[in-house]
Structures are given as structure tokens and as C-alpha cells.
C-alpha positions as CSV (number, residue, x, y, z in Angstrom):
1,X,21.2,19.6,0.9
2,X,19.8,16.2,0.9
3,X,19.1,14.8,-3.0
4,X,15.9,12.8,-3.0
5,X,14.8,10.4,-5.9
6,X,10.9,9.6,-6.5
7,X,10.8,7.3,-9.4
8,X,7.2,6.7,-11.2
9,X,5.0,7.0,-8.1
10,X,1.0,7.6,-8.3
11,X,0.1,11.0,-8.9
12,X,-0.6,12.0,-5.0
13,X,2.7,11.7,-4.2
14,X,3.4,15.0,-5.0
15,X,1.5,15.9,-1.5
16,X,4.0,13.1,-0.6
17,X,6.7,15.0,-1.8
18,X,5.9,18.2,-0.4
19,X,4.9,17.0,3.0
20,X,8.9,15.5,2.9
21,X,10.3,18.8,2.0
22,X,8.8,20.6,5.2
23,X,12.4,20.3,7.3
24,X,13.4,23.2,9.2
25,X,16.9,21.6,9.2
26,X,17.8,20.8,5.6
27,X,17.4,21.6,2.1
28,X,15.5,18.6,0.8
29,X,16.2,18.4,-3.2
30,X,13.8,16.0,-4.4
31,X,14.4,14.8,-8.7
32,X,11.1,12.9,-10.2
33,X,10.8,10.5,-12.8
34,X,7.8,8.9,-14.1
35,X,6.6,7.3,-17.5
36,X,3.8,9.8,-17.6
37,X,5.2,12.7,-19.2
38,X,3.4,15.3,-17.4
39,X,2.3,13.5,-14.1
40,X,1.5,16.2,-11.6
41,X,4.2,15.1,-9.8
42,X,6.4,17.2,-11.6
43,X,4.7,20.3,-10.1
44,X,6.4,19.1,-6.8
45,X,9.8,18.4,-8.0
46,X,12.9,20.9,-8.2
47,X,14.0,18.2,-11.3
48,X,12.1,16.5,-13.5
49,X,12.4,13.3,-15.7
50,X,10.7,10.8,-18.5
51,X,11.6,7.5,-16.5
52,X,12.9,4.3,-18.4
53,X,10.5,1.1,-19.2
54,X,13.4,-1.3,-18.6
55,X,12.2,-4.0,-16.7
56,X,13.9,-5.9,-13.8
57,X,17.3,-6.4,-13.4
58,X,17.8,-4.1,-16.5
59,X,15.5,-1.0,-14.7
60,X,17.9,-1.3,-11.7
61,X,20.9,-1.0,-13.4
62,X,19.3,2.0,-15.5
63,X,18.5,3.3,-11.5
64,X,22.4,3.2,-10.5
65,X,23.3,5.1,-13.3
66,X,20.4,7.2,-12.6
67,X,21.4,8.1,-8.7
68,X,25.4,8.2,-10.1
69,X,24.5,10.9,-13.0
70,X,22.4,12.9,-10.4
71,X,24.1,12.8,-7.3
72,X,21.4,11.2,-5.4
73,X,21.3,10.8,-1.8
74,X,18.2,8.9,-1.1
75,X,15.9,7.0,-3.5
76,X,12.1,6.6,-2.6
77,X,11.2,3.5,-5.0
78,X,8.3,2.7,-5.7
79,X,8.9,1.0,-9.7
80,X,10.0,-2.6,-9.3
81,X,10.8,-1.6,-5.6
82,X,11.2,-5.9,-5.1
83,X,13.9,-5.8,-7.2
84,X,15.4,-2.7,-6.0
85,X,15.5,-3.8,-2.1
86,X,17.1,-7.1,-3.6
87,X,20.0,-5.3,-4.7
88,X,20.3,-2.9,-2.1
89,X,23.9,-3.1,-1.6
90,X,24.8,-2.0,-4.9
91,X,23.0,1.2,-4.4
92,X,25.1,1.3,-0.7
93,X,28.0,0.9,-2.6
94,X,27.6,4.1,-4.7
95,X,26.2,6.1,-1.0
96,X,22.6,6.0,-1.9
97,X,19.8,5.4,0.7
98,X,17.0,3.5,0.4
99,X,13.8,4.4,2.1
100,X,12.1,0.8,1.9
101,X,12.5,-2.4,3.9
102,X,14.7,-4.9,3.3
103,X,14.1,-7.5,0.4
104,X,13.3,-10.4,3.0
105,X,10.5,-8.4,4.5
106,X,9.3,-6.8,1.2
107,X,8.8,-9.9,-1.0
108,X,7.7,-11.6,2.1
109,X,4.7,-9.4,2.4
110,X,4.0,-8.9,-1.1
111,X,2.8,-12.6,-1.1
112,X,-0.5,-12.6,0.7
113,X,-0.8,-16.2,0.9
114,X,2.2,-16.5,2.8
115,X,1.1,-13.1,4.7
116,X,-2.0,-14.9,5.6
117,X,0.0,-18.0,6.8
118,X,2.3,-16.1,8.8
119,X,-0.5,-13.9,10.7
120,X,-3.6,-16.5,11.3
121,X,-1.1,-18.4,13.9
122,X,-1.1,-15.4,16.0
123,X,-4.0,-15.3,18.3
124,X,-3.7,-11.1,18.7
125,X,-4.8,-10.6,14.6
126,X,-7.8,-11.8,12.8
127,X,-7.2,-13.1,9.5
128,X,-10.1,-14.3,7.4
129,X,-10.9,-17.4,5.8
130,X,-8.8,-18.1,2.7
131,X,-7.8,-20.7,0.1
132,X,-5.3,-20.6,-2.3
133,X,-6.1,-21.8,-6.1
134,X,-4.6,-22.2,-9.1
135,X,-7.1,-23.8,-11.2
136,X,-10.6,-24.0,-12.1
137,X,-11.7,-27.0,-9.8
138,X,-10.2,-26.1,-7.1
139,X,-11.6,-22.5,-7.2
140,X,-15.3,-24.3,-7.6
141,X,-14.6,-26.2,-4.9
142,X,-13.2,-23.5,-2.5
143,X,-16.1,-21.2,-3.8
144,X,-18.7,-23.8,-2.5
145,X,-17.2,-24.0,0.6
146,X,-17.5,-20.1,1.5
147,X,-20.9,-20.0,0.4
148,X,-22.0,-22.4,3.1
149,X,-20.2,-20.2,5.8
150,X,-19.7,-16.4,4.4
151,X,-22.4,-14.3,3.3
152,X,-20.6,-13.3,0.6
153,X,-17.4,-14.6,-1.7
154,X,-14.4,-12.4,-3.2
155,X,-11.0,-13.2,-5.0
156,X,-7.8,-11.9,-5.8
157,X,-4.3,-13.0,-7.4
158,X,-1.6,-13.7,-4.3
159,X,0.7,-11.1,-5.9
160,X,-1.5,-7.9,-6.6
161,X,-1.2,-4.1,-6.0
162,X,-3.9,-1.4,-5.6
163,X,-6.3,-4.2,-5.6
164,X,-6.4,-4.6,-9.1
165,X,-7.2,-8.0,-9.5
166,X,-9.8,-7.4,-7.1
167,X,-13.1,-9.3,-7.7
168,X,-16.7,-9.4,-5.4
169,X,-18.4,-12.4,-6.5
170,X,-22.2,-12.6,-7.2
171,X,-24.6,-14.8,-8.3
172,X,-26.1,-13.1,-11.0
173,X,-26.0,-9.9,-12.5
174,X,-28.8,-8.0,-14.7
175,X,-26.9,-7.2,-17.7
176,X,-29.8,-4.5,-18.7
177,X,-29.5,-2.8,-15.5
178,X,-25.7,-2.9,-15.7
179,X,-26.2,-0.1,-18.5
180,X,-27.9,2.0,-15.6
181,X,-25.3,2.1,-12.7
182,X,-21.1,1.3,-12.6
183,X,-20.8,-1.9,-11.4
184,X,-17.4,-1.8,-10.0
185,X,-15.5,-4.8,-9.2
186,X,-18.8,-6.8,-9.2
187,X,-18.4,-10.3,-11.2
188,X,-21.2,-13.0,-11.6
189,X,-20.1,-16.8,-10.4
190,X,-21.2,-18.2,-13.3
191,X,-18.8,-15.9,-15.5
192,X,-15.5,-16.0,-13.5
193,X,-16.2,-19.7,-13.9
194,X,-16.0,-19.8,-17.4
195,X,-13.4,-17.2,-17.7
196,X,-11.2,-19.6,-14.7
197,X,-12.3,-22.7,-16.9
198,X,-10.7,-21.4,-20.3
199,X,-7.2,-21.5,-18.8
200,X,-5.4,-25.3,-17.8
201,X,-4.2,-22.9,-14.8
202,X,-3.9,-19.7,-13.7
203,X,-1.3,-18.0,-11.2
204,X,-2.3,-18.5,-7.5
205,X,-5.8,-16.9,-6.5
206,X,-7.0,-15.7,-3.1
207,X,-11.0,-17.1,-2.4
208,X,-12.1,-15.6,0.7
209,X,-15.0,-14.2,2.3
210,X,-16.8,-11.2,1.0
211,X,-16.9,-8.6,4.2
212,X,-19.6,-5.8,4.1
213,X,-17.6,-3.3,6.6
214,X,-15.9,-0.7,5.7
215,X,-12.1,-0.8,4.5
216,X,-9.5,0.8,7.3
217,X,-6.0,2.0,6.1
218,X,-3.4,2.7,8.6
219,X,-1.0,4.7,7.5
220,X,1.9,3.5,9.8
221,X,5.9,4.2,10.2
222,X,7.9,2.6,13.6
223,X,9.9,5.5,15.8
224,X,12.2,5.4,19.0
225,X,9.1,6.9,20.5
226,X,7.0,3.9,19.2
227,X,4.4,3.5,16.6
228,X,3.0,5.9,14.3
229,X,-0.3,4.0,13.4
230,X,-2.7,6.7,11.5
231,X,-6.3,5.1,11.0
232,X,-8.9,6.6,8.0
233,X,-12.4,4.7,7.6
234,X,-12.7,5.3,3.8
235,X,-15.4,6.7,2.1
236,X,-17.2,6.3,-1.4
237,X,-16.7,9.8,-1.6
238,X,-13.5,12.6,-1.7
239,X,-13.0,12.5,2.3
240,X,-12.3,9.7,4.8
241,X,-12.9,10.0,8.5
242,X,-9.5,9.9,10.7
243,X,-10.1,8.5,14.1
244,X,-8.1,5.8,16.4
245,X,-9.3,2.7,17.5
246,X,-7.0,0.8,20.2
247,X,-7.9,-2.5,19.3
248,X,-6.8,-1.7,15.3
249,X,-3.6,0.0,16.8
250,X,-2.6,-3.5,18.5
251,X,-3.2,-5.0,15.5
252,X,-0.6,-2.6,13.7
253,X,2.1,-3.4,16.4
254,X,2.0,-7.1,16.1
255,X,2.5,-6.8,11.8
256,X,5.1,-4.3,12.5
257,X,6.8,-6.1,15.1
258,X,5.9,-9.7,13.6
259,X,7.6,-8.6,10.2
260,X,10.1,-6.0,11.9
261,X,9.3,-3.0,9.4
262,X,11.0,0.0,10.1
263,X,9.8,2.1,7.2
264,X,6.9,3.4,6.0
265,X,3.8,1.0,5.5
266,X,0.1,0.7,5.0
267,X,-1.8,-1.6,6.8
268,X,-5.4,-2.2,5.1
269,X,-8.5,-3.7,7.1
270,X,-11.8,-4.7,6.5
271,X,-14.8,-5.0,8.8
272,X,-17.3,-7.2,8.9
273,X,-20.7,-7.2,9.7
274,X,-20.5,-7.1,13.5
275,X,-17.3,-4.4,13.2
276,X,-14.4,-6.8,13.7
277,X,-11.8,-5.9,11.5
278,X,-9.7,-8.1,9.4
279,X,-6.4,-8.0,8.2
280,X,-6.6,-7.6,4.6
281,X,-3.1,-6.9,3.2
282,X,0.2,-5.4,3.8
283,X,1.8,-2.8,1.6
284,X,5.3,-1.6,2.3
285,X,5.2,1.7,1.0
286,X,3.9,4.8,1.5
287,X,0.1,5.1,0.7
288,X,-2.0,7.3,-1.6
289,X,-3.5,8.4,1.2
290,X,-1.1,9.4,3.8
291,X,-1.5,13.2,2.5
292,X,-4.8,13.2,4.3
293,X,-3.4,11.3,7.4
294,X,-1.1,14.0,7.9
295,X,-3.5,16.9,7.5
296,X,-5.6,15.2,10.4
297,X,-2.7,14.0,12.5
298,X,-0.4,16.4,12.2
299,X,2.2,14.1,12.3
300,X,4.6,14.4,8.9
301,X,5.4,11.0,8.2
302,X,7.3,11.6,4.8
303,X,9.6,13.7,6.5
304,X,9.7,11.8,9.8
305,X,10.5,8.7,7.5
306,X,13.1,10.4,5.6
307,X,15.0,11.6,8.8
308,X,15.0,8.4,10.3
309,X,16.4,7.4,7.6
310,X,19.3,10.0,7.6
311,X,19.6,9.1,11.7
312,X,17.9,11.6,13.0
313,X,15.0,11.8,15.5
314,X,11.9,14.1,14.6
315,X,9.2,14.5,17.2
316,X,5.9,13.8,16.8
317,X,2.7,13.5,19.1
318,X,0.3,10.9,19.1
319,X,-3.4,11.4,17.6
320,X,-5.8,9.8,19.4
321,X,-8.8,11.8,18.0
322,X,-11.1,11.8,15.0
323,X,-11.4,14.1,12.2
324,X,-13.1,14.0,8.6
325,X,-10.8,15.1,5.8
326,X,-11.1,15.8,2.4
327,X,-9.0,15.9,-0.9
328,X,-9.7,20.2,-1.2
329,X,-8.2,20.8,1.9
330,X,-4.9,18.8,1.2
331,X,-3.2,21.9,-0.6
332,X,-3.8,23.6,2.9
333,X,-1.5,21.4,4.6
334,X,0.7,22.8,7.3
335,X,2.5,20.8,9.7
């Protein structure tokens, strides 16, 4: 029996969880943790836990004690998962696994600035137009700038997750018809301005272009047998189109070989007007969406992931189709 440790993930990974457990060779045990008392996680999990709010070096102590007191094996962070990979070798010491990247390549990546940097040397990705701000001039000016080139603007902090600090910028926006329709991460110029002006400064800020293609994720995890790369065009709705695009896939190798990841990762891409896709960021985790990846692929990548992990080798075979998939049809999932 292998003893698996999920601590606070987003609410889909309990098709994450049961997508790992599908091993014809092992019992895979999986204990769950999460600050919300009755995530749906806990559906998936043969042991169930409130998780702590301990912060930082504090939360990772509370996490050895954790895997000691429950006899874990492996621990799938997600929860301050910088901080855990920094202090890997005190989980080693006590025999526990960590399915992540090392700490180098993890806080690395989880700057996008310096993601940017890295990539826009290398003529075999395309990285978009960027500048890096910390206050409200140089935002203004940076703004400026785009709008004589880009046909539209956007911005983000450096250090973000789930896009939260996602913003598409606009010139104006009719605060009656506002009341009529959700407006999303739509914010008028004028507005962020005044927002960006009330602080001396502010933590770095992305200012890029605004592209009006569709956002790829690639679901992606390296193998002896080479690169599991998993492309969905997502939707507005429940269901995202699976397909494979070579070009895209290339793209995957040189991140994955630039940055040497060996675990799983979700590489996120945006198109522009003409279809050429853009790196937009870099997350070293598994996805939200990797559920639906699977169901299209068939190719398990929790459990591929896992095993790897452990040293072994599970087969898989490459998808180079295309399939539309849907959230009601993930409970189906047989692989």
C-alpha cells in the first residue's frame, strides 16, 4: 500500500485523486486535508482532515508532523508548495516523497517576469510583449506604449495563481450597462490609474498585450518514452475541445527541457489574432483541468506521475486526435 497526502487542493482534485488510485499494481491510500471542512474532496479520500492555517515555515513543520503521525509515503502539495520544495530534504529524511519539482525550478517559474526573460531569448517560443512596473508612472508609461502597438492592454502581479490578479484593460466602461451583463476581469484605464496612483508603489506588475485568441492549457508530465503534452482549447462553457497541435507540442518540449521539469505541469497559451500562440505562464502542478485531459487522452497522468515517482514505468500512447469533453462526463472516466 502506498500512503498518499493531498493537502488543501481545489475542489476537482478529487477526479485528480481518483484518476491516481486506478493502479492495477498497488493499493493507493490517499489522506486529504483542506481548510474547507467539507470540500468534495473528501468524497475521494479513504481519510479525511481540517488542514492547519499555519503559514510558511510554521505550515511545513505542521506538514512533517503531519506525514510522521500518518505514515505517509508521498505528499502531493499543493498549499505553500514553494516552501515545501525548499525543504525537501527534511521530508526525505523522514521517507516521504514529494511529487513536485525541485525548489530551484519551482520559484523560478513562479516568477513570470523572470519566466519571460528566460523564454523570449529562445527563438523556438513566442513570448509577448511585456514590462515590468512597480509604480504608477511607470505603468502609464508602459500602458502608452502598448496602445501604439497592441490592440488591446492587460496586467497582472509577477507572482499570481489562477490568474487572480488578472486584469483586461479598457478604455471606458458604461457603468449602467454594467448592471445588465458580468463584466468579468474587465477594468477601465482611467480607474486602474487611480487605484495604481493611490499607492507610493505596488509589488511588480506584468503590462502586456491584450490577445483575443483563445487560451490553450497543456496538461503535460516528461516520461522515458518522452512527452506527455495534452492540449484543450478552452471554452466559455462546461467543455473544452482536446486536440494536438505540433507546433504547441514543440513549444511544451523546449519549457520542459529549458527548465528540466520532471513532474507534472500546466503550460497555458494564448492566441492571438492571426492564431499564433503565446506563452502565457507556467504552473508546476497539476491542473484543474487534467480530469478532462485524461477522459480524452486516455492517458492517466496522476497515476503515470505518481509511479514515476515510485520508479516505475507505466505505458502510455500518444494522442494525436481531437475530442470535445465535458465536465458530466468526467464521473465516467475509465482509463
Amino acid at each position: 500500500m502506498v500512503r498518499v497526502w493531498f493537502n488543501h487542493w481545489f475542489s476537482t482534485a478529487h477526479q485528480i485523486i481518483g484518476l491516481m488510485k486506478r493502479d492495477e499494481s498497488q493499493e493507493i491510500y490517499v489522506v486529504g486535508s483542506n481548510l474547507a471542512v467539507n470540500s468534495v474532496i473528501r468524497n475521494a479520500c479513504d481519510e479525511w482532515y481540517v488542514d492547519s492555517e499555519l503559514k510558511g515555515d510554521s505550515y511545513v513543520s505542521f506538514c512533517l508532523e503531519f506525514c510522521k503521525a500518518h505514515n505517509i509515503d508521498v505528499f502531493v502539495p499543493r498549499r505553500e508548495m514553494v516552501e515545501i520544495s525548499r525543504q525537501r530534504e527534511r521530508f526525505e529524511s523522514l521517507g516521504v516523497r514529494l511529487l513536485a519539482d525541485g525548489y530551484d525550478k519551482i520559484s523560478f517559474l513562479s516568477d513570470k517576469a523572470k519566466t519571460y526573460e528566460f523564454f523570449k531569448k529562445n527563438k523556438d517560443i513566442n513570448v509577448p510583449d511585456y514590462f515590468v512596473v512597480n509604480n504608477s508612472a511607470e505603468f502609464e508609461r508602459a500602458y502608452e506604449k502598448l496602445c501604439q502597438s497592441a490592440g488591446g492592454v492587460c496586467c497582472k502581479y509577477v507572482q499570481d495563481e489562477g490568474g487572480m490578479s488578472f486584469r483586461r484593460i479598457v478604455g471606458e466602461i458604461d457603468r449602467f450597462e454594467s448592471l445588465s451583463y458580468y463584466q468579468g476581469a474587465k477594468i477601465a484605464y482611467r480607474e486602474l490609474a487611480d487605484i495604481l496612483r493611490s499607492q507610493e508603489s505596488f509589488k511588480d506588475m506584468l503590462v502586456m498585450p491584450y490577445l483575443s485568441g483563445d487560451e490553450i492549457s497543456v496538461d503535460c508530465l516528461s516520461t522515458s518514452r518522452g512527452l506527455i503534452a495534452v492540449m484543450r482549447r478552452k471554452g466559455w462553457t462546461r467543455d473544452e475541445r482536446v486536440f494536438f497541435d505540433e507546433a504547441i507540442y514543440k513549444m511544451c518540449e523546449v519549457v520542459v527541457d529549458g527548465i528540466g521539469l520532471e513532474y507534472p505541469c500546466n503550460i497555458q497559451f494564448k492566441l492571438s489574432e492571426d492564431g499564433t500562440p503565446y506563452l502565457l505562464e507556467i504552473n508546476t502542478r497539476m491542473s484543474g483541468g487534467v480530469p478532462m485531459s485524461c477522459l480524452a487522452s486516455g492517458i492517466n497522468i496522476p497515476n503515470i506521475a505518481l509511479n514515476k515517482l515510485l520508479g516505475k514505468e507505466v505505458g502510455w500512447t500518444p494522442f494525436r486526435g481531437e475530442k470535445v469533453v465535458s465536465y458530466i462526463e468526467i464521473p465516467q472516466i475509465v482509463i
